[in-house]
Structure formats: C-alpha cells, structure tokens
C-alpha positions as CSV (number, residue, x, y, z in Angstrom):
1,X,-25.2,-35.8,14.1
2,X,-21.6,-35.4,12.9
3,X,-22.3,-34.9,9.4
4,X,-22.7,-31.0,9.0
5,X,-19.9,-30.3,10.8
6,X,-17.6,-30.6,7.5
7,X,-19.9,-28.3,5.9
8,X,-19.9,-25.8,8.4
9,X,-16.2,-25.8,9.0
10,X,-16.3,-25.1,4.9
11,X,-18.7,-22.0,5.5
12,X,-16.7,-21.0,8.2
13,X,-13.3,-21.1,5.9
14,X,-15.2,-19.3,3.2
15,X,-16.7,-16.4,4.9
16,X,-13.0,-15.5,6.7
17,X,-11.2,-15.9,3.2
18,X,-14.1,-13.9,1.7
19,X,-14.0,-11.0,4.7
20,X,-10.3,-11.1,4.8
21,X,-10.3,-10.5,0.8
22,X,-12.4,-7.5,1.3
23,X,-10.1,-6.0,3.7
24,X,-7.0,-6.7,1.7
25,X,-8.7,-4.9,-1.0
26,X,-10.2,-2.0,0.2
27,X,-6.6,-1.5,2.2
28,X,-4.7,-2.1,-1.1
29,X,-5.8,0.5,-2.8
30,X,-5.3,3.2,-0.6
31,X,-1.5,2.3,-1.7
32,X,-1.9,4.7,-4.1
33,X,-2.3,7.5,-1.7
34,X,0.7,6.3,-0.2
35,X,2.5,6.5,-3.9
36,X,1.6,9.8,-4.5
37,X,1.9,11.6,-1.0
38,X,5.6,10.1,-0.7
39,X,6.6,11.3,-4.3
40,X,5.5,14.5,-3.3
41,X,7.5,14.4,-0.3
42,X,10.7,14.2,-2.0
43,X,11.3,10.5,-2.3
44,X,12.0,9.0,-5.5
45,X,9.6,5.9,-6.8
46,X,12.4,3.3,-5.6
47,X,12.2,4.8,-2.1
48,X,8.4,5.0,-2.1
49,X,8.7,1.0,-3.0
50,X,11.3,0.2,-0.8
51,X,9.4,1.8,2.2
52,X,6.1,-0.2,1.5
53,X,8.0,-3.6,0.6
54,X,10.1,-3.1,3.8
55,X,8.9,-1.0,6.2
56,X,5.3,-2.4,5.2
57,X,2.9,-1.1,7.9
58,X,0.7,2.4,6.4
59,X,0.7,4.2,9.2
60,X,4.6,4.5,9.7
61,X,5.0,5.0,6.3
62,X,2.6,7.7,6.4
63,X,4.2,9.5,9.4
64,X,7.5,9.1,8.1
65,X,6.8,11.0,4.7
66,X,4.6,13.3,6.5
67,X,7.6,14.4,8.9
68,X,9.9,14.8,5.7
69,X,7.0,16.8,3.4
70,X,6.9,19.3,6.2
71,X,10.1,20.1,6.8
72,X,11.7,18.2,9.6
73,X,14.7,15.6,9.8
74,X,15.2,12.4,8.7
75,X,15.8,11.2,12.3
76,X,12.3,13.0,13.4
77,X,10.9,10.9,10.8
78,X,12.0,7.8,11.8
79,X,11.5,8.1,15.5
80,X,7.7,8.9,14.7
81,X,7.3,5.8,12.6
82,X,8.9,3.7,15.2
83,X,6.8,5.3,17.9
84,X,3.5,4.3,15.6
85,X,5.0,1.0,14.9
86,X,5.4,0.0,18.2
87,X,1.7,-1.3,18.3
88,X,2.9,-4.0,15.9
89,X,5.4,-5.5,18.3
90,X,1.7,-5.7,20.9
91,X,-0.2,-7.6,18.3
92,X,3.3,-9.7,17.8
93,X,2.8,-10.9,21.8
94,X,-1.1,-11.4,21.3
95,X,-0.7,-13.6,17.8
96,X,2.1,-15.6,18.4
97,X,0.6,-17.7,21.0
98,X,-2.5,-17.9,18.6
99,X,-0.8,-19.3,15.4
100,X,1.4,-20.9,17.0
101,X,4.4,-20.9,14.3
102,X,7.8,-21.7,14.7
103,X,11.0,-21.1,13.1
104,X,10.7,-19.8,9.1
105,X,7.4,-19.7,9.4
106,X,7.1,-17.3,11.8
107,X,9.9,-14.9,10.9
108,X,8.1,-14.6,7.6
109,X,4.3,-13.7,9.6
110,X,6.2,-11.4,11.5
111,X,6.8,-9.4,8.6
112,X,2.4,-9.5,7.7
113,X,1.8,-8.7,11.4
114,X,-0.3,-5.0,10.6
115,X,-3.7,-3.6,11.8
116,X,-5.8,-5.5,9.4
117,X,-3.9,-9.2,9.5
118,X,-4.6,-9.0,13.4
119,X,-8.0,-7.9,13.1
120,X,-9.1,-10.3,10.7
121,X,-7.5,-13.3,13.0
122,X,-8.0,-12.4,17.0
123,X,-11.4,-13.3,16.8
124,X,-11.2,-16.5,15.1
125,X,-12.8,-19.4,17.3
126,X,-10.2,-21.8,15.8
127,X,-6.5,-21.9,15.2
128,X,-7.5,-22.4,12.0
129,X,-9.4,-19.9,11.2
130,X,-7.3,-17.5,12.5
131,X,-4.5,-18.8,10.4
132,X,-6.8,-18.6,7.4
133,X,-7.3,-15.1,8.3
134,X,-4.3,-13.4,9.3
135,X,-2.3,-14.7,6.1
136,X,-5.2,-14.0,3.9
137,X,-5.2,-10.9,5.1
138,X,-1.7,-10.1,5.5
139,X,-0.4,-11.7,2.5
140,X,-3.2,-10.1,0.3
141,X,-2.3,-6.5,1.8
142,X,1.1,-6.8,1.2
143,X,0.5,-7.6,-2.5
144,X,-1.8,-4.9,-3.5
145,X,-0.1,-2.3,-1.0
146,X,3.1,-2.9,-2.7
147,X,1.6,-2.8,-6.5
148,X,-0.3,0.2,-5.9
149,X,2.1,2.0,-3.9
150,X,4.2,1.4,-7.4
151,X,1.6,3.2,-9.2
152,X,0.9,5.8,-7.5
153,X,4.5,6.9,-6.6
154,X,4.5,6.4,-10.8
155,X,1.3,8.4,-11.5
156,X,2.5,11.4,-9.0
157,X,5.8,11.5,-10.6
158,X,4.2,12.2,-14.1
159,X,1.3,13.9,-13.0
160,X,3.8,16.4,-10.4
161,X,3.1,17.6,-7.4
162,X,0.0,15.6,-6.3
163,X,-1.0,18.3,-3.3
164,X,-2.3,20.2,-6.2
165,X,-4.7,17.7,-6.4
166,X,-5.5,17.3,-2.7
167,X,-3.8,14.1,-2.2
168,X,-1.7,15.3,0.3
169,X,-4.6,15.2,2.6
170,X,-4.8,11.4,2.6
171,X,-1.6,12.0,5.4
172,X,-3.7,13.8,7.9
173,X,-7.0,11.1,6.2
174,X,-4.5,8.0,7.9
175,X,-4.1,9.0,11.0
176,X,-7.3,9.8,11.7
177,X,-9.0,6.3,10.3
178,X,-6.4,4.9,13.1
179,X,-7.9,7.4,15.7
180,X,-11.1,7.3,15.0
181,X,-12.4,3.9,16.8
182,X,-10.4,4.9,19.6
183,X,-13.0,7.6,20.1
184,X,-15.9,5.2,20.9
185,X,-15.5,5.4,25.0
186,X,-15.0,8.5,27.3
187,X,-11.8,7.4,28.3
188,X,-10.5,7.5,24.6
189,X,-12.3,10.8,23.6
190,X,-10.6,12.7,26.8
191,X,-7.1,10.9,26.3
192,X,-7.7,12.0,22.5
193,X,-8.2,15.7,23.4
194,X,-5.1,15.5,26.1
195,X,-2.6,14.3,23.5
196,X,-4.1,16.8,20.2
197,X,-3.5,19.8,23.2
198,X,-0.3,19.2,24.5
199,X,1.0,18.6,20.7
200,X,-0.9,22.0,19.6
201,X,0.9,23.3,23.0
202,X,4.2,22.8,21.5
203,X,4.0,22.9,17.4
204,X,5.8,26.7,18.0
205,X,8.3,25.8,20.1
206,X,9.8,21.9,18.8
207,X,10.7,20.6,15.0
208,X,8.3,19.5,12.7
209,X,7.0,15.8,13.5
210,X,8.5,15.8,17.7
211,X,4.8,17.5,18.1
212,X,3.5,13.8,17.7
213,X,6.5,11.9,19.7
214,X,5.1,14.2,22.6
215,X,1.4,13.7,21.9
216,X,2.2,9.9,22.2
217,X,3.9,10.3,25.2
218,X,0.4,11.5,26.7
219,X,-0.8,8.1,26.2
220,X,1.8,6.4,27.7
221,X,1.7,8.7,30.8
222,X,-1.7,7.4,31.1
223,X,-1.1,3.9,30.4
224,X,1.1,4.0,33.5
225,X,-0.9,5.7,35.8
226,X,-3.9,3.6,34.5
227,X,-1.6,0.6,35.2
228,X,-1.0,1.9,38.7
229,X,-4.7,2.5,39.4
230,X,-6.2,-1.0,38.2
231,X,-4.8,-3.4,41.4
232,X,-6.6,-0.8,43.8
C-alpha cells in the first residue's frame, strides 16, 4: 500500500520544478524589455543592472524608469516603486510561516520573494513542495532577469533609442499583465475604473508618476472601508 507513495512524491517534485522552470523562463526574458525601456530612460547599463540585481522585483523597476522617461523626479520615482513593492512585504507575511526558514536562509529568500516565486509555492500541499517551488522559481527568475536585463540595456544602447521601435510600450504592457487578473470579479473591475479616473482626474494638475501614488490610494481607501464593513 506504501509503495507508490515514493513515486508519487517524485511526480509531484517533478511537475513543480518543471512548472516553476516555465515561469522562470517565460519571466526572464521579458528582462530584456526591462534593458531596453530603462536605457531609454536615461539610465546607463550599470544602473539598469544594478536596479534588477538589487531592487529585483519588475514591476517597481518598471514604474520607477517609467516615472523618470516621462519627466518626473527621482523622488516620484521611488515613492511609486515602493508603493508597488509593498505587495512583496504581504506575500513576506503569507510565506514565512510556509517555508519556515530561519536566520541566513531566510534573509537570502527574502530577497526571491516576487509575484511568480509566491505563486508557484502558496499552493503547494507540502512544505516541500512549496520550497521546491518558491526557490525554483525565484532563484531561476533572478538569473535570467538579471542576464537579460544585461542585454537588453546592451542591445538598446547600440541600437539607440528603443521607443523607435515600440519597446517603450512594454512599460504601459507591465502594468497591465499585473492588473489584468485583478479584473476577474465585479469588485475588481469597479475598484479598477475608480483608481484609472481619479488618476486621469488629476494627470493636469500633479507631476508626472504622483497620478499613480493617488490611483493606489483608491485601493487602500477601499481596503479600509471594506475592512470596516466585513465584521457587520
């Protein structure tokens, strides 16, 4: 009766290192979006690098070249990323009682703790598995993020401006992968519409990039009164 169950823990191991793989690829490559949109920007290929070996999470990188392409502050830029990254300190709370690492060990994961490496471990029915898939995931991510963010800050430097090409797009193409399953229930389609008109509302009358800080504060506003609702 116990005999299988090696086997199937194997299959199990092999199909979240295969998954994760394909998610560490396909996220990877779009590096190279990241490469070229930040060159043409205005940041050099050794700040394009630095941002994706520290700073490591695409859609605050994204924001934060986005707010600089189009004209605003350096400080606008930042304040937008950390307003996007704070979804990274939620998945923090959610994995760390799920891997269960201390000390090194966890500093280090802290640093993989994105979209994908949280996806591809929350619904693991073991600790193990979720392991398997979070550094999978993360780890493999962070490699080919870093090496083709390198390339493609390369390739728009000696190619030029890359918005003649349309890559420029792949800002706008980020933020709108992150929205998009959001949109699946009423309750994200109208918050959705809220946040785009209050940030239309006030593109004429704020700096470039505090339209967003004040779209995301339309989703906090109803987060609390949400939160205020649920014990009735």
């Amino acid at each position: 009766m116990t005999g299988p169950l090696p086997d199937q823990a194997h299959d199990a191991h092999r199909r979240v290192v295969r998954d994760s793989l394909g998610v560490a690829v396909a996220t990877g490559l779009y590096g190279a979006s990241f490469g070229a949109v930040s060159v043409a920007s205005g940041l050099d290929v050794v700040q394009t690098c630095a941002l994706s070996l520290l700073m490591f999470t695409g859609a605050s990188q994204f924001a934060l070249v986005g707010v600089l392409g189009s004209g605003g502050s350096a400080v606008t830029g930042a304040l937008t990323a950390a307003l996007l990254g704070t979804r990274n300190t939620l998945y923090g709370l959610r994995l760390a009682p799920l891997l269960a690492w201390r000390g090194p060990r966890r500093l280090a994961a802290a640093h993989l703790v994105i979209d994908e490496s949280t996806a591809m471990s929350i619904t693991r029915p073991t600790r193990a598995l979720a392991r398997t898939g979070f550094l999978t995931t993360g780890v493999g991510v962070f490699v080919l993020w870093n090496l083709f963010t390198l390339l493609g800050a390369v390739g728009g430097s000696v190619m030029g401006d890359p918005r003649t090409y349309g890559l420029d797009a792949a800002v706008g193409g980020a933020f709108l992968a992150l929205l998009w399953p959001r949109l699946q229930d009423a309750h994200g389609r109208r918050l959705g519409l809220a946040a785009a008109a209050v940030a239309l509302l006030v593109v004429p009358l704020v700096p470039s990039g505090l339209p967003v800080l004040v779209a995301g504060s339309v989703a906090l506003l109803a987060g609390v009164l949400h939160g205020r609702r649920a014990p009735a």
